[in-house]
Biopython code that builds the backbone (N, CA, C, O; Angstrom):
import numpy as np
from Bio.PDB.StructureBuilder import StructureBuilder

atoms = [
    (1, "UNK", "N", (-21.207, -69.348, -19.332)),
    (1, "UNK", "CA", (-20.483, -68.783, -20.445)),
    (1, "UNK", "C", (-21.402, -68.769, -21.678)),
    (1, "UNK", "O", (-22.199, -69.624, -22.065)),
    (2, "UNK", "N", (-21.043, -67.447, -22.242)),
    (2, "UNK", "CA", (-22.504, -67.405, -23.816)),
    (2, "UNK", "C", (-21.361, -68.245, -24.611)),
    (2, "UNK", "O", (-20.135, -68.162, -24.554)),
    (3, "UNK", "N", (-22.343, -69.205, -25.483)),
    (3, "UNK", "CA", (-21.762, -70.192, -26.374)),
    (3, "UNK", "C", (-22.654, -69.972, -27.393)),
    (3, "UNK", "O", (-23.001, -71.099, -27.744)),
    (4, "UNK", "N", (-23.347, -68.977, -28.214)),
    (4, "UNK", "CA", (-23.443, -68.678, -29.422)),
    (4, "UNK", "C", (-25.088, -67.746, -29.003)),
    (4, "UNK", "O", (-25.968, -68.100, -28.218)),
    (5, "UNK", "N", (-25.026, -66.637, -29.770)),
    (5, "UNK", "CA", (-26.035, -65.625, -30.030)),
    (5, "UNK", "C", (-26.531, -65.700, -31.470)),
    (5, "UNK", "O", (-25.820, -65.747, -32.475)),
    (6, "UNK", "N", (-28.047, -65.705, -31.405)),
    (6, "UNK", "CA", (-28.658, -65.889, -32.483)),
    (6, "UNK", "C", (-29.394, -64.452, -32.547)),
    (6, "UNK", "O", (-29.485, -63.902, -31.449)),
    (7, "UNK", "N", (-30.102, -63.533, -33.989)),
    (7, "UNK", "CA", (-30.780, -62.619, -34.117)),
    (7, "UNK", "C", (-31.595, -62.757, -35.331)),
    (7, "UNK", "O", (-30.894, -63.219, -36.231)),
    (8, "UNK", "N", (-32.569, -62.580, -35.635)),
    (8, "UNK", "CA", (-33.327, -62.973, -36.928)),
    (8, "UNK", "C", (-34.649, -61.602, -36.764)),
    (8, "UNK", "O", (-35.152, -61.317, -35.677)),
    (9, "UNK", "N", (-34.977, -60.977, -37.955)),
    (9, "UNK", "CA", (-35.578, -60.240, -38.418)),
    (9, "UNK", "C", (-36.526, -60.453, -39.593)),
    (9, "UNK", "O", (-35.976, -60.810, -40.634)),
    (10, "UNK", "N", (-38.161, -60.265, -39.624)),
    (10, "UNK", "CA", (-38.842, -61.048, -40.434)),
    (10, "UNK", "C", (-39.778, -59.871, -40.777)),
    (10, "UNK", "O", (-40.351, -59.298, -39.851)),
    (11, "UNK", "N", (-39.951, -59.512, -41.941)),
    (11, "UNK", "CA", (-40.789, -58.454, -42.880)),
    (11, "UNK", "C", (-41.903, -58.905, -42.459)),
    (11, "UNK", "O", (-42.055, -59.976, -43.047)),
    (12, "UNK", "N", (-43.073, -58.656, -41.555)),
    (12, "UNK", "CA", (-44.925, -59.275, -41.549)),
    (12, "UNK", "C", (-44.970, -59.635, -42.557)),
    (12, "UNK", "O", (-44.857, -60.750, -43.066)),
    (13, "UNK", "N", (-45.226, -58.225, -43.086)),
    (13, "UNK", "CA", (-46.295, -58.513, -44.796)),
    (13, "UNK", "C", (-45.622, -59.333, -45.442)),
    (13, "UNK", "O", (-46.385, -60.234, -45.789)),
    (14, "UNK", "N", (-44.247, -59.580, -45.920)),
    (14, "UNK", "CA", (-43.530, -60.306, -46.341)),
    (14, "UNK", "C", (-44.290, -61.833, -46.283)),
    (14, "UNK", "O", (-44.959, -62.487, -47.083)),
    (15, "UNK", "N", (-43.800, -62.038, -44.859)),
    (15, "UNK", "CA", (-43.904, -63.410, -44.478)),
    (15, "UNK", "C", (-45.353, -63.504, -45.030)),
    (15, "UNK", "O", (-45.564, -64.224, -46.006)),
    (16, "UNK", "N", (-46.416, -62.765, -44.413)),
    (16, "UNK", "CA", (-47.752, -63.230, -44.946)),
    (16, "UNK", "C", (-47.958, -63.442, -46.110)),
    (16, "UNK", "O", (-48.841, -64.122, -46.633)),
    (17, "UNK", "N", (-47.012, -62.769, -46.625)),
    (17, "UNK", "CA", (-47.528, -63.065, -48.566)),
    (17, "UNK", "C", (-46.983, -64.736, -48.958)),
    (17, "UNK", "O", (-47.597, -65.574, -49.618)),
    (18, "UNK", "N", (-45.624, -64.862, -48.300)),
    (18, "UNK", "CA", (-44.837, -66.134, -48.447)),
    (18, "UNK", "C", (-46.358, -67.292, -47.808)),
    (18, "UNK", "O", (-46.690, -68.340, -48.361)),
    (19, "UNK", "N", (-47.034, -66.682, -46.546)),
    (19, "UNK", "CA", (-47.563, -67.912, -46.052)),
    (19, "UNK", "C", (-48.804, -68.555, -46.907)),
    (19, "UNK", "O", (-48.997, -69.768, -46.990)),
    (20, "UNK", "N", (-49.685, -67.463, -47.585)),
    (20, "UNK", "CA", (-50.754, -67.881, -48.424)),
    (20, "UNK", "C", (-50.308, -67.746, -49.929)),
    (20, "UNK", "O", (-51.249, -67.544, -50.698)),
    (21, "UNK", "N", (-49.136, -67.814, -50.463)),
    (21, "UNK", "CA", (-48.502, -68.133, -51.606)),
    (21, "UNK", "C", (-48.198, -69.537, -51.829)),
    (21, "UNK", "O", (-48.237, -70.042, -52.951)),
    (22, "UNK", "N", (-47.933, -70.091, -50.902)),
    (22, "UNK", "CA", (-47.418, -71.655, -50.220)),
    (22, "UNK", "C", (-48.335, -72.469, -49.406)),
    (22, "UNK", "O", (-48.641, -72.189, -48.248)),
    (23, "UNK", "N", (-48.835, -73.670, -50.180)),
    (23, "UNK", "CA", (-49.887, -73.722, -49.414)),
    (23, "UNK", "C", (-49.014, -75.019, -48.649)),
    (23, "UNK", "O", (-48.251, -75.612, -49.412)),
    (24, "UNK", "N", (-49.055, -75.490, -47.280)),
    (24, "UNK", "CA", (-48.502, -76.471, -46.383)),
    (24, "UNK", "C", (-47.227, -75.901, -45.763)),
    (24, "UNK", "O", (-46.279, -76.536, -45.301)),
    (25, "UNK", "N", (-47.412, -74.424, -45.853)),
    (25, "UNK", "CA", (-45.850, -73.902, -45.445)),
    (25, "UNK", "C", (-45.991, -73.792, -44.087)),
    (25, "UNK", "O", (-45.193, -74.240, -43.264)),
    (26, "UNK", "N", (-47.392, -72.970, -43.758)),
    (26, "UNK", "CA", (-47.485, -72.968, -42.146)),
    (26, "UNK", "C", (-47.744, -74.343, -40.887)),
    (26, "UNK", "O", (-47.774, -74.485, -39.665)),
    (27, "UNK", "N", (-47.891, -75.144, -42.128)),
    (27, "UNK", "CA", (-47.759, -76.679, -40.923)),
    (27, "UNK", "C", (-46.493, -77.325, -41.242)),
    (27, "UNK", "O", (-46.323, -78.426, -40.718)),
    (28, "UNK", "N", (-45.606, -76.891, -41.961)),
    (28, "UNK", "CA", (-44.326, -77.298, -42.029)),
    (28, "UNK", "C", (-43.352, -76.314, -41.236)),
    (28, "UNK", "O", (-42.212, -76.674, -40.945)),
    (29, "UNK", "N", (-43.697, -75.449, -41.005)),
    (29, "UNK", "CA", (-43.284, -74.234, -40.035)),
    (29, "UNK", "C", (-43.536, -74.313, -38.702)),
    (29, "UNK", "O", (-42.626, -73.853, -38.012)),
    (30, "UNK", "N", (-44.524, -74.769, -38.084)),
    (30, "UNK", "CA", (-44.806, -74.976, -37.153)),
    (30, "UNK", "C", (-46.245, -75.934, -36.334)),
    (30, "UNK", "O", (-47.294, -76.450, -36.719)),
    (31, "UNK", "N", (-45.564, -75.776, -35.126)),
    (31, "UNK", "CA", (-46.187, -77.054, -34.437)),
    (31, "UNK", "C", (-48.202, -76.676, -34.570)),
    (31, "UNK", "O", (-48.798, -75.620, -34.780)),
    (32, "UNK", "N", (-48.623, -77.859, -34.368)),
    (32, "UNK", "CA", (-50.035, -77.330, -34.242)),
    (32, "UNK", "C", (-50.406, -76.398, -33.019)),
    (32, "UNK", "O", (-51.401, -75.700, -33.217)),
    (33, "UNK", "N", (-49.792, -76.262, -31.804)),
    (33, "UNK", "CA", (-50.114, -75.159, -30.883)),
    (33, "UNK", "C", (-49.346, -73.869, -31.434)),
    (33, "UNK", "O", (-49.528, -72.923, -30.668)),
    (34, "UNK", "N", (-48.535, -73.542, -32.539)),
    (34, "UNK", "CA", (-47.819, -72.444, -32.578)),
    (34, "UNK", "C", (-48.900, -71.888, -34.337)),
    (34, "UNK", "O", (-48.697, -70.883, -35.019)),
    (35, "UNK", "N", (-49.703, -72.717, -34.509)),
    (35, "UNK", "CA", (-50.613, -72.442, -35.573)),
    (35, "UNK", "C", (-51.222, -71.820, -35.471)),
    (35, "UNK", "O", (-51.401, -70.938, -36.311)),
    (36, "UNK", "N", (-51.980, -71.939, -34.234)),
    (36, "UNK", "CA", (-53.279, -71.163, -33.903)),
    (36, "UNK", "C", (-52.845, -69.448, -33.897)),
    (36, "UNK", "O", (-53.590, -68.638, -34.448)),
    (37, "UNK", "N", (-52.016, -69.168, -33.453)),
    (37, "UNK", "CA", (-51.401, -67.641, -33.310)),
    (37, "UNK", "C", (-51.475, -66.955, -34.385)),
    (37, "UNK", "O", (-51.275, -67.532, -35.454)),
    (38, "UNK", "N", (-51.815, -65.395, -34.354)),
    (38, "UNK", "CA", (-52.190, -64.314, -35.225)),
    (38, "UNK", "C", (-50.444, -64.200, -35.674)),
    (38, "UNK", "O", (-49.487, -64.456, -34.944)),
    (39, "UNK", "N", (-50.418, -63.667, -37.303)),
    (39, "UNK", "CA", (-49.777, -63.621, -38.171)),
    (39, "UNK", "C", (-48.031, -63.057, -37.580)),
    (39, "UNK", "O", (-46.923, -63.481, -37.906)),
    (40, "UNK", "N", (-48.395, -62.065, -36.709)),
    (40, "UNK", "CA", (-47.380, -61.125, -36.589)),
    (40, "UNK", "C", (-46.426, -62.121, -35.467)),
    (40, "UNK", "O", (-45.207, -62.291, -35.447)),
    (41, "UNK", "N", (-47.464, -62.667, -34.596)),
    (41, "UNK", "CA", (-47.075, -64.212, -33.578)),
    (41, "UNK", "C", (-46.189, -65.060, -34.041)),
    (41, "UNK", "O", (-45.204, -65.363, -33.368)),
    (42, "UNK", "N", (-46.443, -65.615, -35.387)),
    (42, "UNK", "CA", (-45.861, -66.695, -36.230)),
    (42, "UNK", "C", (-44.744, -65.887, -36.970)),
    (42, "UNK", "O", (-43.665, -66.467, -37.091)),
    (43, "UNK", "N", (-44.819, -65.101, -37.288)),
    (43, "UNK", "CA", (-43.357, -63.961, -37.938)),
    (43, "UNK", "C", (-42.204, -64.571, -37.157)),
    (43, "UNK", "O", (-41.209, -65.217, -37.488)),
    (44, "UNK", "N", (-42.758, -64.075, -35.845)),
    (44, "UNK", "CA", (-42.035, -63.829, -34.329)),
    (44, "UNK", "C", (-41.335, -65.263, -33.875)),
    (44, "UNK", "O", (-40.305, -65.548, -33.265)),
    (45, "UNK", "N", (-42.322, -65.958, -34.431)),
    (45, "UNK", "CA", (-41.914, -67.758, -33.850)),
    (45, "UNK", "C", (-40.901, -68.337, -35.083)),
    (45, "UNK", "O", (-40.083, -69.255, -35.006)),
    (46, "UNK", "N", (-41.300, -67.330, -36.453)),
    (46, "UNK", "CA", (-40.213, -68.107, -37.203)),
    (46, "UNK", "C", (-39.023, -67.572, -37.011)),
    (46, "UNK", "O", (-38.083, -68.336, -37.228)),
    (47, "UNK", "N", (-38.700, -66.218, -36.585)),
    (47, "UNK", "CA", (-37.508, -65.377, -36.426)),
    (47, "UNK", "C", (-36.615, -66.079, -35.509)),
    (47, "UNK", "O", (-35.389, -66.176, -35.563)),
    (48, "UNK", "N", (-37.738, -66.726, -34.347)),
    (48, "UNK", "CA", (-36.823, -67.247, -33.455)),
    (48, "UNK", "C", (-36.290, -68.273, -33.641)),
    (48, "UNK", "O", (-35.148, -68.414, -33.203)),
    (49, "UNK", "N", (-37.021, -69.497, -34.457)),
    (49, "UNK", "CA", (-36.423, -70.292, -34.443)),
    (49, "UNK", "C", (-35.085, -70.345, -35.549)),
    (49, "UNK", "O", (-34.237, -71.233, -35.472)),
    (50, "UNK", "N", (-35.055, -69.623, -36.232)),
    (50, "UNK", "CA", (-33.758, -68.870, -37.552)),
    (50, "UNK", "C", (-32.797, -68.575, -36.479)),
    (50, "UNK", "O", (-31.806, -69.298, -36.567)),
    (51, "UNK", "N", (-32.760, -67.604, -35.323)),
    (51, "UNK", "CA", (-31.846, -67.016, -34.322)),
    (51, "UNK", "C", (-31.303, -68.243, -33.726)),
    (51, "UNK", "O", (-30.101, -68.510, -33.727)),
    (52, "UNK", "N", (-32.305, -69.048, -33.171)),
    (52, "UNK", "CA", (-31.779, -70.309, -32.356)),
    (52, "UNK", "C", (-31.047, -71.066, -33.347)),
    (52, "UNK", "O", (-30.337, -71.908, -32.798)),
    (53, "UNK", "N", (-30.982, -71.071, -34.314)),
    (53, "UNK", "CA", (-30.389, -72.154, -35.566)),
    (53, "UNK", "C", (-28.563, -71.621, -35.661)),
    (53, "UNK", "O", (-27.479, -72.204, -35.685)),
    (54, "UNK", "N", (-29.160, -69.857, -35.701)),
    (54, "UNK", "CA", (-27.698, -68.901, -35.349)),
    (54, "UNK", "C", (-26.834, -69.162, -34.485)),
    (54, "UNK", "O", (-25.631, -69.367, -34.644)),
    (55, "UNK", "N", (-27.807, -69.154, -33.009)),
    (55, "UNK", "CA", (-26.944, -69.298, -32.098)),
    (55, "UNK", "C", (-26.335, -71.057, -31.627)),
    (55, "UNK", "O", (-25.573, -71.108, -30.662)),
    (56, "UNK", "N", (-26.595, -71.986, -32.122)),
    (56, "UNK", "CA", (-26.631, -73.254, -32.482)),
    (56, "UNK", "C", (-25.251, -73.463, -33.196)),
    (56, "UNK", "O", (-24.369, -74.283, -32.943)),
    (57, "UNK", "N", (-25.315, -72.466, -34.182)),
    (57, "UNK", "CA", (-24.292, -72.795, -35.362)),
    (57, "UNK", "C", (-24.846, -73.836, -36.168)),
    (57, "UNK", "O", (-24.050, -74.380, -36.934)),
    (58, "UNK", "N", (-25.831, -74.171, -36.172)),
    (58, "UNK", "CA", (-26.705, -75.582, -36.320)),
    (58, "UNK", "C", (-26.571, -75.384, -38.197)),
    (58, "UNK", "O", (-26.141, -76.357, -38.817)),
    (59, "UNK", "N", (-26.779, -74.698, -38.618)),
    (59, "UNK", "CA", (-26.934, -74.397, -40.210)),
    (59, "UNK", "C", (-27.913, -74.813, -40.631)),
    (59, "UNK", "O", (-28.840, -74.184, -40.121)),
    (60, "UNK", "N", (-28.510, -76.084, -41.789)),
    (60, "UNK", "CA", (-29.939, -76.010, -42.482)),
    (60, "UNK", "C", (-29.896, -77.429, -41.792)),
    (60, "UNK", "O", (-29.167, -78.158, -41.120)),
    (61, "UNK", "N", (-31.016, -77.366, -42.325)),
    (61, "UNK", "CA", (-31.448, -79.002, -42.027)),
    (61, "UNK", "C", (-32.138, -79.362, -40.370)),
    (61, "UNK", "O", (-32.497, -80.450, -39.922)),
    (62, "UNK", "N", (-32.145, -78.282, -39.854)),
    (62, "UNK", "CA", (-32.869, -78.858, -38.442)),
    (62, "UNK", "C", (-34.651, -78.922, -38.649)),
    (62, "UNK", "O", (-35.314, -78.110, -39.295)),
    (63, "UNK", "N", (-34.985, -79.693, -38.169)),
    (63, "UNK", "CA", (-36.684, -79.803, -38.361)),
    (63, "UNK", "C", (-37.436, -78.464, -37.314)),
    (63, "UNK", "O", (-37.186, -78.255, -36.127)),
    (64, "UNK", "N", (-38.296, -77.782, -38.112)),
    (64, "UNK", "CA", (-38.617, -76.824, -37.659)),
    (64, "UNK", "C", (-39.774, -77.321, -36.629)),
    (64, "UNK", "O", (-40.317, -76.448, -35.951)),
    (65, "UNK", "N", (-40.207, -78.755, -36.465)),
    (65, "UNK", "CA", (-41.105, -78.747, -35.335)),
    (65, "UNK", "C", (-40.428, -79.516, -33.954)),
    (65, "UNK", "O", (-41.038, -80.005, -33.003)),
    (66, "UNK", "N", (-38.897, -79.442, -34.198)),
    (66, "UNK", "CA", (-37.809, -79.926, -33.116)),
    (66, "UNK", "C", (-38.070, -78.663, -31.989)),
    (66, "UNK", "O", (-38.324, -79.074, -30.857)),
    (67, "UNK", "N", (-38.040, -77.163, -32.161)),
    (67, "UNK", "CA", (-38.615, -75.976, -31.306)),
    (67, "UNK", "C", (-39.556, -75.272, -31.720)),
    (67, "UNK", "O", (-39.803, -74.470, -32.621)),
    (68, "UNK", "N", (-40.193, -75.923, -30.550)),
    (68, "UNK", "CA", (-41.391, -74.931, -30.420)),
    (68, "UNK", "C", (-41.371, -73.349, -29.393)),
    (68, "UNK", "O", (-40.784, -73.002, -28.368)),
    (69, "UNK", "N", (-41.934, -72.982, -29.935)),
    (69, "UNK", "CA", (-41.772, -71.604, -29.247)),
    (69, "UNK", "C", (-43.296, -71.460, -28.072)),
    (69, "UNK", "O", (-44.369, -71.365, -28.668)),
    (70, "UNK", "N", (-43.338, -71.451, -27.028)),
    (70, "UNK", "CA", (-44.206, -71.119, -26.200)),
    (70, "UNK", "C", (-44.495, -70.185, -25.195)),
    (70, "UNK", "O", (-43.671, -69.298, -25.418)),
    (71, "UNK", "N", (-45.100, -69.871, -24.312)),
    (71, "UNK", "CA", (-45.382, -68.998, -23.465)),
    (71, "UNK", "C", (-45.116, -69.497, -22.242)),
    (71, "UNK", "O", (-45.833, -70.463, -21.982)),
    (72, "UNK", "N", (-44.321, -69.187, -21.358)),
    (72, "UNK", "CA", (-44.858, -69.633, -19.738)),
    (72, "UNK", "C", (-45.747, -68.768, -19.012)),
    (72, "UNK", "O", (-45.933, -67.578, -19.266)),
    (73, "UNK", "N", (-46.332, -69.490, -18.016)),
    (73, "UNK", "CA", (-47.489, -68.534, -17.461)),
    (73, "UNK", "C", (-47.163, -67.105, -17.301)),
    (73, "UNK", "O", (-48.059, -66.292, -17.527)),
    (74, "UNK", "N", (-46.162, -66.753, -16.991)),
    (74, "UNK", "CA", (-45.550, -64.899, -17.225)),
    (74, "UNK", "C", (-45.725, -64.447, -17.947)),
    (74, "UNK", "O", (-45.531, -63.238, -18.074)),
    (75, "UNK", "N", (-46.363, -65.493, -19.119)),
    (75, "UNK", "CA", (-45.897, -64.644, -20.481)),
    (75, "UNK", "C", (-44.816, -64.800, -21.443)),
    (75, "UNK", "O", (-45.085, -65.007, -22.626)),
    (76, "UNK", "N", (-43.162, -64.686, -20.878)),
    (76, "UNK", "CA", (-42.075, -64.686, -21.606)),
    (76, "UNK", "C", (-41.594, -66.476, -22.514)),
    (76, "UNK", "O", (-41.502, -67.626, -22.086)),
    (77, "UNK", "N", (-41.460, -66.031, -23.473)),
    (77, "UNK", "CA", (-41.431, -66.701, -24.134)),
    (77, "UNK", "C", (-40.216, -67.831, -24.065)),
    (77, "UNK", "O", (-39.036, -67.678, -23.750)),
    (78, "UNK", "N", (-40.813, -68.814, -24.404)),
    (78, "UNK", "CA", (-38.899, -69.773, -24.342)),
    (78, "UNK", "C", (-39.554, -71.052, -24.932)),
    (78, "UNK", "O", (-40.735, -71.365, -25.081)),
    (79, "UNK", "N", (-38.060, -71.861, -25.297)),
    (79, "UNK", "CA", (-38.148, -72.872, -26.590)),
    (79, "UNK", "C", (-38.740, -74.273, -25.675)),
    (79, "UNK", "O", (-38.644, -74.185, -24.451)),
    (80, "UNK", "N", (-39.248, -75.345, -26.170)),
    (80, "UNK", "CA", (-39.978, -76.508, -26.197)),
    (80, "UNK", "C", (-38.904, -77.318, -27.098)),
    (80, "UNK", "O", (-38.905, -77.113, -28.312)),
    (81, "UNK", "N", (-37.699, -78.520, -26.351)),
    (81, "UNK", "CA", (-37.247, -78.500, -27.229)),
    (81, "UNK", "C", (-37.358, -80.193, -27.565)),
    (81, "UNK", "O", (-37.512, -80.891, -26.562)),
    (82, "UNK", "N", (-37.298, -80.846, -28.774)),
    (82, "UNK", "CA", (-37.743, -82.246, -29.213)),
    (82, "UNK", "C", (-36.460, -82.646, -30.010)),
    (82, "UNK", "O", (-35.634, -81.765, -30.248)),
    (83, "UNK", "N", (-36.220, -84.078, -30.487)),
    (83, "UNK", "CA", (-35.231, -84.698, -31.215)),
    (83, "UNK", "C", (-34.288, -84.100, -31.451)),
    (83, "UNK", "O", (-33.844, -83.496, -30.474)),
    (84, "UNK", "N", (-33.399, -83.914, -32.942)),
    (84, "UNK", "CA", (-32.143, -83.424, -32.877)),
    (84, "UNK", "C", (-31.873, -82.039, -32.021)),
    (84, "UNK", "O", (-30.867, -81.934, -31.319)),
    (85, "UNK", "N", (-33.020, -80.801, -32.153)),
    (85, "UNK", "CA", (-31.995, -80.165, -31.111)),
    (85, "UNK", "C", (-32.316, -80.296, -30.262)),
    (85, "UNK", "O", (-31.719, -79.338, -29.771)),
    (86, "UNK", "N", (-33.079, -80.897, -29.079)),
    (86, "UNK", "CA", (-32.940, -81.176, -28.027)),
    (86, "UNK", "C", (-31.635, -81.593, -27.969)),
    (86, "UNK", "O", (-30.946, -81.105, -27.074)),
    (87, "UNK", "N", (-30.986, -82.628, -28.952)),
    (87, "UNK", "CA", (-29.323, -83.138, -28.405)),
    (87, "UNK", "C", (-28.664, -81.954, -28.581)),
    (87, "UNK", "O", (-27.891, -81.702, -27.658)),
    (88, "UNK", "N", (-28.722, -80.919, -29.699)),
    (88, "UNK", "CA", (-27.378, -80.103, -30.056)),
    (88, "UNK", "C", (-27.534, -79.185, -28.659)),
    (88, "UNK", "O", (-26.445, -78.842, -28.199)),
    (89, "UNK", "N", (-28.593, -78.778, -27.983)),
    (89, "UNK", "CA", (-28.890, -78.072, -26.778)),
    (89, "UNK", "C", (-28.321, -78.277, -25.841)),
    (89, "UNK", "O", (-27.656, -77.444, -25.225)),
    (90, "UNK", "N", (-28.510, -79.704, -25.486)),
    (90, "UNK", "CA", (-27.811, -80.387, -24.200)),
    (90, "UNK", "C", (-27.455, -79.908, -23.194)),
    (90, "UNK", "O", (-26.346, -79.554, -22.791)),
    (91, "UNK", "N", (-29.138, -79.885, -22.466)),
    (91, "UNK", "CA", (-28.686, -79.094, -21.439)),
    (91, "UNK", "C", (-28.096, -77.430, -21.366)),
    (91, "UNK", "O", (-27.533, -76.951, -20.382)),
    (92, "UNK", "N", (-28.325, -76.837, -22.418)),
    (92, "UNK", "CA", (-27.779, -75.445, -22.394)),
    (92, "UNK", "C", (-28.972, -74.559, -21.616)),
    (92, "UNK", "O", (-30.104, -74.958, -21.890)),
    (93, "UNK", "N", (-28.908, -73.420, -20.690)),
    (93, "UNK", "CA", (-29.836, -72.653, -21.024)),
    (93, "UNK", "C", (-30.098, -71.994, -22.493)),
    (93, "UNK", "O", (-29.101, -71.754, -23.175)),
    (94, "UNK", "N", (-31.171, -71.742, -22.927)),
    (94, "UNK", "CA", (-31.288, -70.989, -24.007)),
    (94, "UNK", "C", (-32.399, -69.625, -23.538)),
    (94, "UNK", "O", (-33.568, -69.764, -23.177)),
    (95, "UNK", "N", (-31.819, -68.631, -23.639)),
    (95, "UNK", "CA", (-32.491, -67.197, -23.554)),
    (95, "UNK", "C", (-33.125, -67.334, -24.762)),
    (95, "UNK", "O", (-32.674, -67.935, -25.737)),
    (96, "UNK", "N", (-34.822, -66.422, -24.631)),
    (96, "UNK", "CA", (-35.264, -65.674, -25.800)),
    (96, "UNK", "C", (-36.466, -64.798, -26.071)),
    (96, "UNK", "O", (-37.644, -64.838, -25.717)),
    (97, "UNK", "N", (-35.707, -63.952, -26.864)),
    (97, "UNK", "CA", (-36.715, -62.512, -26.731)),
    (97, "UNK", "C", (-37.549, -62.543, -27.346)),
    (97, "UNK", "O", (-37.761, -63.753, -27.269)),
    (98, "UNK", "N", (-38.502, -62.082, -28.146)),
    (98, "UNK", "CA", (-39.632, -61.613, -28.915)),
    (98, "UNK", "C", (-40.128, -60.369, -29.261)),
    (98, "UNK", "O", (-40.580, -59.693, -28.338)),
    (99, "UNK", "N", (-40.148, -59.870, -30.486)),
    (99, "UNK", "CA", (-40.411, -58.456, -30.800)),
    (99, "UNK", "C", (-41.452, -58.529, -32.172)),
    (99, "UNK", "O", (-41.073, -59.157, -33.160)),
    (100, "UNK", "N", (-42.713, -57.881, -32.161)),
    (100, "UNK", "CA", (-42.925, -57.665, -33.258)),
    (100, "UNK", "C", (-44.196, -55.802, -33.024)),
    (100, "UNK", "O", (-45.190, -55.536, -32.348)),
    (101, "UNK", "N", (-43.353, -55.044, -34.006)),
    (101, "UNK", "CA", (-44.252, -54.072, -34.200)),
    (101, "UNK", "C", (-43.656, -53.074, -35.291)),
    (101, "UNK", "O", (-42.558, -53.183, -35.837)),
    (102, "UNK", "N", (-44.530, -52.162, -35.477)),
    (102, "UNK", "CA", (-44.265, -51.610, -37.436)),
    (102, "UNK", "C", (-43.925, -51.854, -38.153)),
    (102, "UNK", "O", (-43.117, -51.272, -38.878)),
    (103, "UNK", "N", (-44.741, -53.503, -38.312)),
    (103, "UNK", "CA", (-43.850, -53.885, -39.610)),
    (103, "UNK", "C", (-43.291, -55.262, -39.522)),
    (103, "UNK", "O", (-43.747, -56.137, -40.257)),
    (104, "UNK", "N", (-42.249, -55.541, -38.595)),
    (104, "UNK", "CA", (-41.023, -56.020, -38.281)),
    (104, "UNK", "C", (-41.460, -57.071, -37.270)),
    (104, "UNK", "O", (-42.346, -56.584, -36.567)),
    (105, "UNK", "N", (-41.206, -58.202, -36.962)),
    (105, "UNK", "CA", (-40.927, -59.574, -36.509)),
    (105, "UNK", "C", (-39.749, -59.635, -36.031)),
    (105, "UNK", "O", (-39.044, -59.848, -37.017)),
    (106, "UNK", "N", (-38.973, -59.570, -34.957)),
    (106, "UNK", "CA", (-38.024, -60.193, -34.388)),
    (106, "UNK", "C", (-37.249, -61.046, -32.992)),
    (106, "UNK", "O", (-37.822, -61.284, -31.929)),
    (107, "UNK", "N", (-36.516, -61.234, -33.168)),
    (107, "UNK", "CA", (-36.069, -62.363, -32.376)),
    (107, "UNK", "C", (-34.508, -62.915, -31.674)),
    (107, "UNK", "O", (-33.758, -63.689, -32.268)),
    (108, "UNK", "N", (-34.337, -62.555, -30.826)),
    (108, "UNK", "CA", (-32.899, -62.775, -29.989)),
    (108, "UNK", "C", (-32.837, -64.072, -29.068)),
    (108, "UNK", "O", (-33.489, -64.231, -28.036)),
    (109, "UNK", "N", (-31.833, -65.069, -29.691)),
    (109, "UNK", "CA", (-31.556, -65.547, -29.161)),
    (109, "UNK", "C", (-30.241, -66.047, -28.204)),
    (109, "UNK", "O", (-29.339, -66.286, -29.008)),
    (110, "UNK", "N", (-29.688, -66.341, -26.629)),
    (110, "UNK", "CA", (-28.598, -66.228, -25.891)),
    (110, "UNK", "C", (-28.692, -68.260, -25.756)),
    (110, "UNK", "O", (-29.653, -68.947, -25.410)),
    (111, "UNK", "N", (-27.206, -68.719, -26.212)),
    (111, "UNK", "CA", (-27.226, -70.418, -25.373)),
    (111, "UNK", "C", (-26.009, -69.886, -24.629)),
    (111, "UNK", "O", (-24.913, -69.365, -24.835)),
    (112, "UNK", "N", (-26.903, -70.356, -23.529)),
    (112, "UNK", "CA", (-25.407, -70.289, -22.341)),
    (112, "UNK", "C", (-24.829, -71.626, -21.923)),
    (112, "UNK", "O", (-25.769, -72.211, -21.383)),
    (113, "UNK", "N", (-23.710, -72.443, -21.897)),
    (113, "UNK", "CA", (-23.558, -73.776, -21.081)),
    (113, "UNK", "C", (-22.217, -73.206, -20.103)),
    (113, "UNK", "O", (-21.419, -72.276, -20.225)),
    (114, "UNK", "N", (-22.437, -74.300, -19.071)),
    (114, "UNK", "CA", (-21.186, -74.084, -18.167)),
    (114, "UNK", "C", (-20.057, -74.296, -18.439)),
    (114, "UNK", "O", (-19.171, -74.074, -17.614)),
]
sb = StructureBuilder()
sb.init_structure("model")
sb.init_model(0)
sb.init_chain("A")
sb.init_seg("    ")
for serial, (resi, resn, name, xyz) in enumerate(atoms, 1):
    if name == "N":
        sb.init_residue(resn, " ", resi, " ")
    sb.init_atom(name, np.array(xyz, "f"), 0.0, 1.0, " ", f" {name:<3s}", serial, name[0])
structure = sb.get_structure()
């Protein structure tokens, strides 16, 4: 059964201006393996983790290096998950997409539990 859908949409240039305007924003944003990734990558990783927060119902306050966003060997992307939301998760599947091109950063997220 879907138990909450997340969607988040992130301006590139935007974000890039936010990231070298702010200096400690991108290691407060994310994990040191989600650092290394080109700009439009990290858009993509923050969108998702905003969607997952959506589909959570979770609201502010979750630590942004609780999900990490990674690759499995396929390629498709899915969450790494640590402390508080690892609990709010519990065991859920969590679906998630990745989009970034003209412009635009985005991100769909599905929690399914039984």
């Amino acid at each position: 059964m879907i138990d909450g859908i997340g969607i988040d949409v992130v301006d590139i240039e935007r974000f890039k201006t936010s990231i070298q305007r702010t200096p400690g924003l991108l290691e407060k944003l994310f994990t040191e393996n989600e650092i290394t990734k080109p700009i439009q990558s990290l858009a993509a990783r923050f969108a998702a983790k905003e969607a997952l927060a959506k589909a959570l119902n979770a609201g502010k306050g979750l630590g942004w290096h609780d999900a990490e966003v990674i690759n499995l060997e396929s390629g498709k992307p899915a969450f790494l998950f640590r402390g508080e939301i690892a609990d709010l998760v519990d065991g859920a599947v969590v679906h998630l997409s990745l989009s970034h091109d003209a412009g635009i950063a985005s991100a769909m997220v599905i929690v399914e539990r039984n």
